[in-house]
N, C-alpha and C positions, 0 to 999 in steps of 0.2 A: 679415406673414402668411405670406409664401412662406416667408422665413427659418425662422421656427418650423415650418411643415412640414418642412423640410428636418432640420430638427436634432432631429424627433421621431422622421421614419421611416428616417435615415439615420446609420448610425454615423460617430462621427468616424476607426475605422478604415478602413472601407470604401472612406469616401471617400479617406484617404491613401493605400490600395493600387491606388485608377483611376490616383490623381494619379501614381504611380513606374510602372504600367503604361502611361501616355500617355507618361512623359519618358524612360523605356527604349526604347521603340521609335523614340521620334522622333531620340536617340544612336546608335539602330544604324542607323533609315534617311539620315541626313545623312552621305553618303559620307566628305569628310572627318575625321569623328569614327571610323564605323566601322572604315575602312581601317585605323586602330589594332589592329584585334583581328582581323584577315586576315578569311578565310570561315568561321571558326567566331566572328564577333561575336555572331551571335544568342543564342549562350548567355548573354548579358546576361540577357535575358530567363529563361532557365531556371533563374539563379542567383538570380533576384529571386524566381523560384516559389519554390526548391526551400531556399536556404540564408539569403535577407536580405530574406523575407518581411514587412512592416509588421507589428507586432506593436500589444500593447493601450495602450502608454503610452511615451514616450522612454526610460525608464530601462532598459527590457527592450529598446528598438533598441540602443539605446548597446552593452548587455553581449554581442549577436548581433553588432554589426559586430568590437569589438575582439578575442572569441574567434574569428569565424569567420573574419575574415581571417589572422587567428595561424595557423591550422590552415590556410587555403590555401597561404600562404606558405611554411608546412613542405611541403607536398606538392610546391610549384612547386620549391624548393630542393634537394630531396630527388630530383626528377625530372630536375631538370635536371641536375646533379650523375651521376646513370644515362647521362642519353644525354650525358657527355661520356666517359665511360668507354667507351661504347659506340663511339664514336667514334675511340677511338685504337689498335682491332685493323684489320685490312683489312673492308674495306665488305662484308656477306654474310654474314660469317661467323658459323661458330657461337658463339662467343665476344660477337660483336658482338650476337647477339639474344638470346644467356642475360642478361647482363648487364640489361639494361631486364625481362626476365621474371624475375629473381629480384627486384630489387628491388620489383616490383610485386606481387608476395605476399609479402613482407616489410609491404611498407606496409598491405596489404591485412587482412594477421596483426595490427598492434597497433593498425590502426585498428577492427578489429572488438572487441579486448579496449576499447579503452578505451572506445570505445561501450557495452560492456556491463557496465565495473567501475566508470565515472565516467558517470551522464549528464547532467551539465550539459556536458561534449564531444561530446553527442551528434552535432549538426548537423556541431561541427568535425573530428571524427573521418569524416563521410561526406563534407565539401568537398576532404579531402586526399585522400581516395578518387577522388573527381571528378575531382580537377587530375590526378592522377596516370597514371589511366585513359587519360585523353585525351593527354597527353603523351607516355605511354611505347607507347601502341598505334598511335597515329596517324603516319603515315609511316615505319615503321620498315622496315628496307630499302633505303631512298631516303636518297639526298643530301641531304642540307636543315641550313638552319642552324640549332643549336641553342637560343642565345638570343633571337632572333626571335618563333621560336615561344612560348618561356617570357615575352618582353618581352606579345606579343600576349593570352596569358592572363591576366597582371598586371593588362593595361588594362579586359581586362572584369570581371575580380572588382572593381577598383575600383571603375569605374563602376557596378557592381550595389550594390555596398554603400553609396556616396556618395549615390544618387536614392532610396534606400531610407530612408537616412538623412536627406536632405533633406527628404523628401515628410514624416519623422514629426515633424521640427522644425517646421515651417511647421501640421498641423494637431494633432498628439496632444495630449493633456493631459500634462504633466513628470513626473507622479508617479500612482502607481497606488493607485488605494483598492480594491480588491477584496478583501484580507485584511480591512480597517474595515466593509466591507459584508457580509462573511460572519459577523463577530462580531456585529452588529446584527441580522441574520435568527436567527441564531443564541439571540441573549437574544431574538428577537421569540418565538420559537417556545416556548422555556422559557415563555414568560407567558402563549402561550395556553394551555399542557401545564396549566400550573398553575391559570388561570381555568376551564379545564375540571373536573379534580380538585375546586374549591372549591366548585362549583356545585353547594349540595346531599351535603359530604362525608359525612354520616351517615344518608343513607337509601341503602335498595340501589340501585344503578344498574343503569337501564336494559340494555339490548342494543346500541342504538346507541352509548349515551355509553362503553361498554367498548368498544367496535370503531374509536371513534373516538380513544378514549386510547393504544389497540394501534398503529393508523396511526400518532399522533405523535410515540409513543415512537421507531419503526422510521427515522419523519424526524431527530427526534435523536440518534440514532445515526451515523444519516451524515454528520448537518452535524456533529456534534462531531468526525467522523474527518476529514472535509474540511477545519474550521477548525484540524485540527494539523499536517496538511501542510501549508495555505498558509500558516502561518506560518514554515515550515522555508525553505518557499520566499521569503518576504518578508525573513526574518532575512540571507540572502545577498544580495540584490537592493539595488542601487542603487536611494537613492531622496530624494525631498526632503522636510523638513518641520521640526515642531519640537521631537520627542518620539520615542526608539527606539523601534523595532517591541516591541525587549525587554523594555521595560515593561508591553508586554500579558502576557509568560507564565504571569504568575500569575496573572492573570485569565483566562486560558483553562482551568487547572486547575479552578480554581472552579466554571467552566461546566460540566466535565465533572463534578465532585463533585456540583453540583447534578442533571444529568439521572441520575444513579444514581440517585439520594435520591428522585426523581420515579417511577425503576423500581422499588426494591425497596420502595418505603413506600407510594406513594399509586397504584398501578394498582389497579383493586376483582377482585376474586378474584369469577368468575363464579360457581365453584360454594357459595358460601355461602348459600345458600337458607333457612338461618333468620335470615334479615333479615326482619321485617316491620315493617310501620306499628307493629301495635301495640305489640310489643318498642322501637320507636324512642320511642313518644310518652312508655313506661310508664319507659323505664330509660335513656333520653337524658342523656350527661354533661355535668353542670352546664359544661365549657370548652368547648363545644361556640361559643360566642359568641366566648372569645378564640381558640378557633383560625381561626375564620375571618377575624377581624381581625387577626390577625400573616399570612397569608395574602394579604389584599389590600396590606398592608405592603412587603411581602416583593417583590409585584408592583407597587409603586408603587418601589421599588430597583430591581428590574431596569431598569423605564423610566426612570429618570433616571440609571443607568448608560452605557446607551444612547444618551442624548441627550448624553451628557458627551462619550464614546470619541466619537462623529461629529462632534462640535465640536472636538474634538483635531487628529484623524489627516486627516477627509475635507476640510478646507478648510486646503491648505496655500500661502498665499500671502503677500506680501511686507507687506501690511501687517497690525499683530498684532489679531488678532481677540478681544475681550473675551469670556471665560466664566463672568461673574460670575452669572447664573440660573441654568443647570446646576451651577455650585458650592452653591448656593444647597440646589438642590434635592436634592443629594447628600449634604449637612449633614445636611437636614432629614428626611431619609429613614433619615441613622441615627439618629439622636437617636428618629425614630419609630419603629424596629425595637427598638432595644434596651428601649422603656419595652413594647410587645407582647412581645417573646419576656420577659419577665420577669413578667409579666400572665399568659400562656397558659401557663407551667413553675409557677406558686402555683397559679391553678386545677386543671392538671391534677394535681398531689401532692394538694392535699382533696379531688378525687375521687378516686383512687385507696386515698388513707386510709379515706374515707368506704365504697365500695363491700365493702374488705377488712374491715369490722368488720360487714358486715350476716350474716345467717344463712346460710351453706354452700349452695349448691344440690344439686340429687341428681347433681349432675356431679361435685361435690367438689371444682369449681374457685374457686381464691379471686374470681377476675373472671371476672361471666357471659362464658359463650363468644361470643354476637352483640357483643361489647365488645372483644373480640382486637382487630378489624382496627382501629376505634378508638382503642385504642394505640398499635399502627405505622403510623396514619398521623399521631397527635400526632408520638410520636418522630419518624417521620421531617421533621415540617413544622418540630419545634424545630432539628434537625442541619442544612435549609434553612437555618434565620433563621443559623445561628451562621454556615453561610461564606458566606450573603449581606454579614452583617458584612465580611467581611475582603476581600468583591469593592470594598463600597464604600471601605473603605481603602485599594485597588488604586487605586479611580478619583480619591480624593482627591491621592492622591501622585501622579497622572499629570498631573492639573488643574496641582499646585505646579511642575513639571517644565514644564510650557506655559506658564506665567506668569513661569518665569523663563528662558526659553532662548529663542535667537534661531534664525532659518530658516537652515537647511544642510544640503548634501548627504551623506546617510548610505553608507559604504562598505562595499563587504564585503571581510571579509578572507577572503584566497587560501588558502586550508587544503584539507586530502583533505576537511574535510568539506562545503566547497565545492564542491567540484567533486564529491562523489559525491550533491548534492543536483540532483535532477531539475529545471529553473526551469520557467518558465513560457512561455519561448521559445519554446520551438515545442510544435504541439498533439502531446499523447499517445495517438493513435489505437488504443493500444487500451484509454482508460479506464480506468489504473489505474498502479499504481507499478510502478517494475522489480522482479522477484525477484531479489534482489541475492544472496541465498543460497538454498542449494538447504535444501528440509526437513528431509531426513535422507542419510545417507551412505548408498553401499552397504551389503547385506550381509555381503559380504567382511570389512569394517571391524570390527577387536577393539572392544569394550567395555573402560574403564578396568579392570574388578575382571579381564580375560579376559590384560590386560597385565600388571596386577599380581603375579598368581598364575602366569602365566609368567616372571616374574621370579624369583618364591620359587623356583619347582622350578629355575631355574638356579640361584639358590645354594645349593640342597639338593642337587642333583648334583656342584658343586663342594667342598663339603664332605668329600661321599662319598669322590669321586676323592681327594681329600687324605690322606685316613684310610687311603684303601685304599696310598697312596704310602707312608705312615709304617710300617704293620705291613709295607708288603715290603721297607720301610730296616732294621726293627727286625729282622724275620725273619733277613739275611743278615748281618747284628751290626753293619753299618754304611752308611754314605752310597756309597752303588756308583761308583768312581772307576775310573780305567783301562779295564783290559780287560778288567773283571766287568762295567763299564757298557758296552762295546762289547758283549760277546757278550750279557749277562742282558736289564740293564735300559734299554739303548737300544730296543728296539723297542716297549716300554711308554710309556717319557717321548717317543716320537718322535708315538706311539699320542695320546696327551695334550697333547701345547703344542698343535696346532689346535686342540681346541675349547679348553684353557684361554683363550688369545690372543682365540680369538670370542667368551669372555663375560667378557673381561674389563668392570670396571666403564668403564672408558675408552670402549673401544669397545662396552658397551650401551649407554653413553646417547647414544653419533655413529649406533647401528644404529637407537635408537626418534626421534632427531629426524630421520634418512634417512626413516625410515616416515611419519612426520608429513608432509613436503615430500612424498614420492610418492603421497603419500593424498591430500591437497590438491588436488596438479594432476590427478591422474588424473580426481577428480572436479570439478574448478571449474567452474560452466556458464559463467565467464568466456574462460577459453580455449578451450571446447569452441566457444562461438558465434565467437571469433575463429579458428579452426582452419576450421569452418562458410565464414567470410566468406574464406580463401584458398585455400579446395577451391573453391569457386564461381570464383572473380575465376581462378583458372591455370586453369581447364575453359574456362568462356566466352571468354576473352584465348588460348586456346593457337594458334589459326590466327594471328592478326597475329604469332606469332614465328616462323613459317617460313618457307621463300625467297622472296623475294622473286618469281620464276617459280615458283610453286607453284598451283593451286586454289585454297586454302583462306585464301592472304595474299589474291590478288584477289579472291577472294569477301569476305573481314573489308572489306577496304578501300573495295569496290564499294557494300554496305551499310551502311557507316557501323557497325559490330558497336560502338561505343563504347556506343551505346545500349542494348544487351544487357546487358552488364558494369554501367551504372548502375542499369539498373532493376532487378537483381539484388542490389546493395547497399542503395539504398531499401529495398525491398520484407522484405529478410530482418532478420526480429524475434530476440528471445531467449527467444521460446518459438512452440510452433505453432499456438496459436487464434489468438494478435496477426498472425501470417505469414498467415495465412490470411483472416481480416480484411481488413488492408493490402491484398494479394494481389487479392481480390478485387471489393474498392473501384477499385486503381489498374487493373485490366484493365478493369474498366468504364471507367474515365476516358478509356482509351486510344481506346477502342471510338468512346466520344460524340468525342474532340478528333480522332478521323482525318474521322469522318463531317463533324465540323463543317468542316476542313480542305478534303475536299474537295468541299465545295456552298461554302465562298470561292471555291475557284479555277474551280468552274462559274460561280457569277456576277460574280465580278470578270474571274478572266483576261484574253484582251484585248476582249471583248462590251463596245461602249462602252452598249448598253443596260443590261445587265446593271451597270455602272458607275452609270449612271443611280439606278435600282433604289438600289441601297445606296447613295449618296447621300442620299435620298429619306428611308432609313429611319434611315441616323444623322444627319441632319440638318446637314449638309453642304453647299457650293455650289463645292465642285471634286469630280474622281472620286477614286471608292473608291481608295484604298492598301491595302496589308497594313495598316500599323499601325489604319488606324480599323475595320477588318472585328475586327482584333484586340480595338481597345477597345469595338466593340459585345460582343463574345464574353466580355470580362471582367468585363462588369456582373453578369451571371446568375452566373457562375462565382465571384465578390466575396461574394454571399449565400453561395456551397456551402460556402466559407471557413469564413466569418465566424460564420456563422448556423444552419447544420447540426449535425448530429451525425455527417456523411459528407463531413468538407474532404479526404481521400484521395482520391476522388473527381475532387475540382475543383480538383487541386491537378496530377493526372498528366496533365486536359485540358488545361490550362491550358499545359504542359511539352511536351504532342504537338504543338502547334498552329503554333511557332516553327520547331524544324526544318524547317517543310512549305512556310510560306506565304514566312516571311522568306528562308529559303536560298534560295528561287528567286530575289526579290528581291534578294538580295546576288551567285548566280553563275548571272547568265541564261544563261550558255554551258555548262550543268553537261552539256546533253545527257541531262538524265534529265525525263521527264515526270513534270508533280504528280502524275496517277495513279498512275504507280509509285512515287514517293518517298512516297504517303501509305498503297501497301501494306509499303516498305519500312518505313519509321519504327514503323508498327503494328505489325509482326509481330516485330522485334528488339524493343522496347521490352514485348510480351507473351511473346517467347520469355526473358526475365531473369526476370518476373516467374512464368511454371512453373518455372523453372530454380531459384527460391529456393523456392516451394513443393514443390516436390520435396526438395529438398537439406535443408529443414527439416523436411519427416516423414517421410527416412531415414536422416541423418544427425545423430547423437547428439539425437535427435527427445527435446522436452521437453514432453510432453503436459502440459495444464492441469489433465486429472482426476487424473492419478498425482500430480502437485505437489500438489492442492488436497489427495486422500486422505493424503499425508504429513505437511504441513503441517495439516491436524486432529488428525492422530494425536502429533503435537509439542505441539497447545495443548491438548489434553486432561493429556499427561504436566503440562505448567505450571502448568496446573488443579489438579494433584492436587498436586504441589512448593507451590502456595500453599496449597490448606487444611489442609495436613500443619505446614505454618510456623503457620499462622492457630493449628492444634490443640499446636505446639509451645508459643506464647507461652503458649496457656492455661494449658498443663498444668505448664509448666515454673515458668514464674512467677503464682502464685495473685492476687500482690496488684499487679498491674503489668504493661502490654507495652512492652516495653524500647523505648529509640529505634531500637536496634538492627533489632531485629524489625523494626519500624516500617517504616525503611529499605528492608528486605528485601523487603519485602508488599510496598510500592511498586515497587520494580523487577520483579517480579515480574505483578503487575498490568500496567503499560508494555509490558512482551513479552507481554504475551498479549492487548495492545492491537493493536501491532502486527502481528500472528500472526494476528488476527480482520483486521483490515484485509487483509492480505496474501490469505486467503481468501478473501474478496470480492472483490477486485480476479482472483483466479485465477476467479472462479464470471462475472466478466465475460466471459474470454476463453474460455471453457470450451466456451459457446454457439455460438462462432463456428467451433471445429473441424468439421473433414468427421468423422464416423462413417454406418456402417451402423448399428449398433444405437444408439437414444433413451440420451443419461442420463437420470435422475435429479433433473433440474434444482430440482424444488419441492422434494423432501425433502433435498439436499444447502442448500439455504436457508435452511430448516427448522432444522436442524442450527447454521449458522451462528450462526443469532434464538440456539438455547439456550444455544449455548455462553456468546453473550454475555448471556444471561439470569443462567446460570450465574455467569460473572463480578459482574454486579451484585449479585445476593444475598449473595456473599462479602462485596463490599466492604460490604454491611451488616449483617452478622455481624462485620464487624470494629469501624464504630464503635459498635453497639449494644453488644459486647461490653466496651468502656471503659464504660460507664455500672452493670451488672447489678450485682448483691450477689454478689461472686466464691465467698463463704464457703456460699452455698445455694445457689448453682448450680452452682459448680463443684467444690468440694472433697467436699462431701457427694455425690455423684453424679459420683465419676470414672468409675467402670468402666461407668455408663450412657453418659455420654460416652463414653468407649473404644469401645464397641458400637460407636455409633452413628458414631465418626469411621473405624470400620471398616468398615462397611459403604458408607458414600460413596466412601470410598477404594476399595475394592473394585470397587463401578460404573462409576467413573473408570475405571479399568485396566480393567477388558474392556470399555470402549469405545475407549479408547487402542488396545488391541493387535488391535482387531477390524477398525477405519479402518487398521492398519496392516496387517496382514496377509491381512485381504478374506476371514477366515473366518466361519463360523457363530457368532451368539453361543452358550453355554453356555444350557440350558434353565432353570436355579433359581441363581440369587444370593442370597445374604442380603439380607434384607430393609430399607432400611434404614425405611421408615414404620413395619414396628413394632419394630424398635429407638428410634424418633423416640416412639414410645407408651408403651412403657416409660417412656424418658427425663423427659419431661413428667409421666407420673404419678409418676416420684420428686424431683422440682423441685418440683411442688404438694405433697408431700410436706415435705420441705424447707421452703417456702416458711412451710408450717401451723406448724409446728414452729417456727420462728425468729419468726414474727407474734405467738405465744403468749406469748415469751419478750422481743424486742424488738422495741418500738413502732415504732422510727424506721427498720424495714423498707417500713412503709409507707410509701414513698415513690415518688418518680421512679425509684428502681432498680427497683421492683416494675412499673412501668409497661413500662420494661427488658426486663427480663424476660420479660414477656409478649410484649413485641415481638419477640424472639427467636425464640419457641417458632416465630409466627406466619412467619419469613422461615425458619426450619429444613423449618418443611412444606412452602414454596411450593420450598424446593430440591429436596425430595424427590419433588414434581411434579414439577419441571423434568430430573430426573435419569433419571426412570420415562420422560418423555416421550423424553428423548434414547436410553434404552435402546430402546425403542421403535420410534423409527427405524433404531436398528441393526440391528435384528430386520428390517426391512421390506428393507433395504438389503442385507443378505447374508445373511440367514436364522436360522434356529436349529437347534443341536443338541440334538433332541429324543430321548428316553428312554421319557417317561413322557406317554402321550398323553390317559391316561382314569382318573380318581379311582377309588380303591378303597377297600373300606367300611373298612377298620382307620385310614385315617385321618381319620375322622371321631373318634376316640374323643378325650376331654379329658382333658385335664391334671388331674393329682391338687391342682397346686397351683394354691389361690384364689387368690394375691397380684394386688391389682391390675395392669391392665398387660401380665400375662404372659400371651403366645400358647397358644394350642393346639399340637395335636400337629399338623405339619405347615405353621403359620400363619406361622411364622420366616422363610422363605422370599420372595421372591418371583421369579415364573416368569415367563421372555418369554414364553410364551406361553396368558397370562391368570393371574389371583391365585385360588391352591386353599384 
């Protein structure tokens, strides 16, 4: 009974992080253990906070000890290596403390890039920082032995990594299923998206059921962005079992292909209001039965997808576990998909035949209009069933792979793209992924066509100069030799070989890939944050390299300034809402772990009551020590960790606490009282942390709004490069989208996956910047939702577009297409250039809704005309088709809405403030479709 309480309200991290928090302290208080690592042993304890923290499972301790002791070792070898150099000028000198000061912003310089261009070194690029800190600042000046010192820190990284790594062997689980748990919440979610949609798909929906479809779109959205990362991150991770992670990949496409298909087909469109009962009872589509049974189908795959993948991946253990049910049931689920989707695609072709043969309405639409959305949500529940098919093909062939492979450790291979993957080692305090690139370059920076065409006019000047060389050869009847070319034409051709020589082709293409490399670095925020981390680390470290009889050495020395220099490296991010965050998480920490520090040393000290007392409360039968005052204090601080959404926090108390209570304990003769030392520790370990919040919002300062407003104005440009490609395949090829294309749209789509993600992640840290004035926060959101709204409509305008009758939708109706693919385009780009530039939108765009108006009346057009002539129009294209028109409107919603918000966000440039009667007059001409005078239009600021 206890057991089970224990193992329900306690994690099995938790508990491994008391357990290396009880066997660290009890190494540094048994003298002869400590004595190995002199008076700075404690930092046993800060290394176990700070860099060889317990983590969720063995596989992720294993890859934190082997990287992080790699990177301490460089630091210790690197440092030690300084102070022998140091060593071999006369003691004092300036020589002897440049020496350890340059190499300590050298280290400080590539430990900060590779923090920020690789961070799966995150941790180990700050431990060489660490070692380095402490070694090259501490005693300098002074006599002392060099490898001693470096022998003594050896012993405590070891030890820190060895109890860390002990504790996770004796309780963690070997292998992590959190990628396997996020694909099963993941399909859990799709199934209710979809039991929701089902419920009732052809009568209008409620209010609730549309706010409740909107929520769980919003949630698949992020678990689909969440389950591509953790699989980036599972793909490199150590791990055991008996099936690669890689075999999921294509199963996770699927997922995402399915939550489009969910977006742009089956969400009910609020404002359709001529939905009623009665329309439903009177003109209800005979497949109205099989769509909803390919539906529950479709949902009865997902869950035995689900059941398969967690009988795979999440029981990985030594003897083989049988999956003959879930095979069973993944059979039986296609075999029942495929006889439904074949069932609901014959239904829906005789009704679509049947409805296109009845009498015209006075709409003139071949399919009543209350019947649209009916169409795109067939089509899109049949484009469902087809890649539900190919998930369960996924899940067959992973089944075959577990029935024939035995249990083994899966490795990752060492590649940049290894190490530029983020793991899951340590927590990401600030909720989101590195911006590994910046959105756009400066201003400064030429445009390709800006390079090009400076190109040309160099060799249209060189031409010139040539011609102008020959008529003044030809002029003086020949080639100027001697002393006609000394006196004439030496100071012409002397005039000349500079620039010729400067444009030559040789040397323009060494002068554009020069420009290339100085564009690069001037802008990389890689080196700008490692520049950041050695401004900081030579400012805070500059006292310990002055004489030794100086103030400001006895002052570093007196206070222990070590602590400065690291909580300035901690603390400093690669952008300033995460620095600020961090920042103000760990000063809090600092705050709680002095206060707690000193109400120990009030009741432990030497008060044998007081002794007593804590005893009593940690349940004890000898007196209080540091260590168990420590391990009462680690319990609460285990949750801030663990279980928080603020382990920053509990991570920098946890780190104050050791310096205060253990150093007294380790050098009772220090002559410094706990009082003092717990205002000293406090205030150096708060003065790093302003010193990196300073340093970070004025130096090469990376605001999260400027990044986010660039980084929109990039996925809009992407935006428009995909529907331009979308509109290329159409038009280019009538009867076909090449693979090509194909190709294209996809990569394409992927960065502006990524792009979206990357936004979010910047609208996380966004919030946590210091400003005077409010952003924006819900309409920059807002923003986010369309774009990717945006996105999903595309991608279905792409598959719908394989299906339509190309010959009456598209050929016969290019130039309405053209309108209208101009018109989006157009919207696209002043909102592009609008998030980019932070100006007013333009008051009138062309319109594209009625371009979209036109379009459709000459498609139904079209459409009448080819039904007349052939039969076999009627069909599934014709359903197509409609489904089309229906996702082209919902874009031109989605386009008006995002214009909209740009209008709100930085205004409009307004003209024309009040209608005047001349443009009410009409058009001469009736052609269906075509606008009034005036109506072409549409205005940010309202439709005239």
């Amino acid at each position: 009974m206890l057991y089970e309480f224990v193992k329900e309200r306690i994690s099995r991290r938790a508990l491994a992080r008391v357990v290396s928090t009880f066997l660290c302290i009890l190494f540094v208080t048994i003298h002869p253990f400590s004595q190995l690592g002199g008076s700075s042993a404690f930092l046993v304890l800060s290394l176990k906070e700070l860099v060889f923290s317990v983590q969720e499972d063995l596989a992720q301790q294993l890859e934190i000890t082997i990287i992080n002791i790699t990177g301490a070792l460089v630091g210790i070898g690197v440092s030690t290596f300084a102070r022998y150099l140091a060593a071999i000028p006369q003691e004092g000198s300036v020589t002897s403390r440049l020496i350890p000061a340059v190499f300590l912003v050298t280290i400080s310089f590539f430990a900060g890039w590779a923090k920020s261009r690789l961070p799966r070194l995150h941790l180990s690029a700050r431990i060489s920082c660490f070692v380095s800190i402490w070694l090259l600042t501490d005693k300098m000046g002074i006599n002392s032995p060099v490898l001693s010192d470096s022998s003594g820190f050896l012993w405590i990284i070891v030890t820190a990594a060895s109890i860390c790594f002990f504790s996770s062997v004796l309780i963690l689980h070997w292998s992590s299923t959190h990628l396997i748990e996020e694909v099963a919440s993941t399909l859990r979610s799709i199934h209710r998206c979809l039991s929701v949609c089902m419920d009732d798909p052809f009568t209008y929906p409620s209010s609730k059921k549309i706010a409740d479809l909107k929520d769980l779109h919003v949630e698949l959205v992020h678990r689909s962005v969440m389950l591509n990362e953790m699989y980036c991150q599972a793909a490199f991770e150590l791990r055991m079992g008996r099936v690669s992670v890689k075999s999921l990949k294509p199963l996770l496409g699927m997922v995402e292909h399915l939550r489009r298909e969910l977006s742009w087909g089956m969400l009910p469109r609020p404002g359709q209001n001529n939905w009623s009962k009665e329309s439903h009872c009177a003109s209800s589509p005979s497949f109205e039965a099989s769509a909803i049974e390919l539906g529950k189908t479709i949902m009865t795959s997902i869950k035995a997808v689900e059941d398969l993948v967690l009988g795979v991946y999440a029981h990985a253990t030594l003897r083989h576990k049988s999956l003959r049910i879930e095979r069973d049931a993944v059979t039986a689920a296609a075999i029942n998909l495929n006889l439904a989707w074949y069932t609901a695609k014959n239904e829906l072709r005789n009704t679509i035949r049947i409805l296109s043969e009845e009498p015209g309405s006075s709409s003139s639409s071949i399919i009543p209009s209350h019947l649209h959305y009916q169409c795109l949500f067939a089509t899109s529940l049949l484009q469902m069933a087809y890649d539900t098919s190919h998930i369960l093909q996924v899940a067959q062939n992973i089944a075959a792979h577990h029935e024939a492979s035995r249990l083994r450790f899966w490795l990752p291979r060492l590649t940049w793209q290894w190490l530029g993957v983020a793991p899951r080692t340590f927590i990401m305090e600030e909720y989101g992924v590195p911006i590994a690139h910046d959105a756009s370059e400066a201003e400064t920076t030429l445009s390709a066509g800006e390079v090009r065409q400076g190109v040309a006019f160099v060799d249209r000047q060189d031409e010139i100069t040539s011609q102008e060389v020959s008529y003044y050869s030809h002029a003086i009847g020949r080639i100027p030799t001697g002393s006609r070319l000394s006196l004439k034409s030496l100071p012409r051709c002397l005039s000349l070989t500079p620039r010729r020589f400067w444009n030559h082709p040789v040397i323009l293409q060494f002068r554009l890939a020069a420009s290339r490399i100085i564009r690069n670095t001037q802008h990389s925020s890689h080196l700008q944050h490692a520049t950041k981390n050695a401004i900081g680390v030579a400012m805070l470290s500059f006292p310990a390299f002055l004489p030794s009889n100086s103030a400001g050495f006895q002052w570093f020395r007196w206070i222990h300034g070590q602590w400065m220099i690291i909580s300035y490296v901690w603390v400093l991010e690669t952008n300033t809402g995460a620095t600020w965050r961090v920042g103000c998480l760990r000063l809090s920490g600092t705050i709680l772990g002095a206060i707690y520090a000193y109400i120990t040393w009030a009741i432990c000290g030497r008060n044998p009551i007081g002794m007593v007392v804590m005893v009593t409360v940690s349940g004890s039968d000898h007196p209080a020590s540091p260590d168990q005052c420590c391990q009462l204090f680690d319990i609460p601080i285990t949750w801030l960790v663990t279980k928080s959404r603020i382990p920053s926090l509990g991570v920098v108390a946890s780190v104050t606490l050791p310096p205060i209570i253990v150093y007294q304990y380790l050098t009772p003769d220090s002559g410094v009282s706990t009082q003092d030392l717990v205002s000293m520790r406090a205030s150096m370990i708060a003065l790093g942390i302003i010193a990196a919040l300073a340093t970070n919002s004025l130096v090469f300062p990376r605001h999260s709004r400027v990044l986010f407003l660039n980084q929109t104005s990039m996925t809009l440009r992407l935006l428009s490069q995909l529907y331009l490609l979308l509109g290329q395949g159409m038009f280019r090829n009538i009867y076909a989208f090449t693979p090509h294309d194909e190709q294209e749209t996809l990569k394409l789509e992927l960065q502006i996956r990524n792009a979206l993600h990357r936004s979010s992640s910047l609208l996380t840290t966004m919030s946590d910047e210091l400003s005077l004035v409010p952003k924006p926060m819900r309409h920059y959101r807002e923003v986010v939702l369309k774009i990717q709204k945006i996105l999903d409509l595309m991608t279905g305008l792409r598959k719908i577009r394989e299906n339509i009758p190309r010959k009456e939708t598209i050929a016969s109706v290019l130039k309405e297409r053209k309108d209208f693919v101009s018109c989006i385009c157009i919207s696209l780009f002043a909102s592009q250039h609008v998030f980019q530039a932070q100006q007013p939108l333009p008051q009138f765009l062309p319109s594209a809704r009625q371009a979209l108006e036109i379009l459709k009346s000459q498609m139904e057009a079209s459409l009448q005309r080819s039904i007349d002539v052939d039969v076999s129009v009627k069909g599934i294209s014709l359903a197509y088709s409609i489904a089309e028109g229906a996702v082209m409107r919902d874009m031109v919603d989605t386009i008006e809405g995002l214009l909209e918000l740009c209008r709100q966000l930085f205004g409009t440039s307004a003209w024309l403030t009040h209608a005047w009667p001349e443009t009410s007059v009409y058009n001469t001409d009736e052609r269906p479709g075509t606008p009034r005078a005036g109506e072409g239009w549409f205005s940010t600021v309202g439709r005239w």
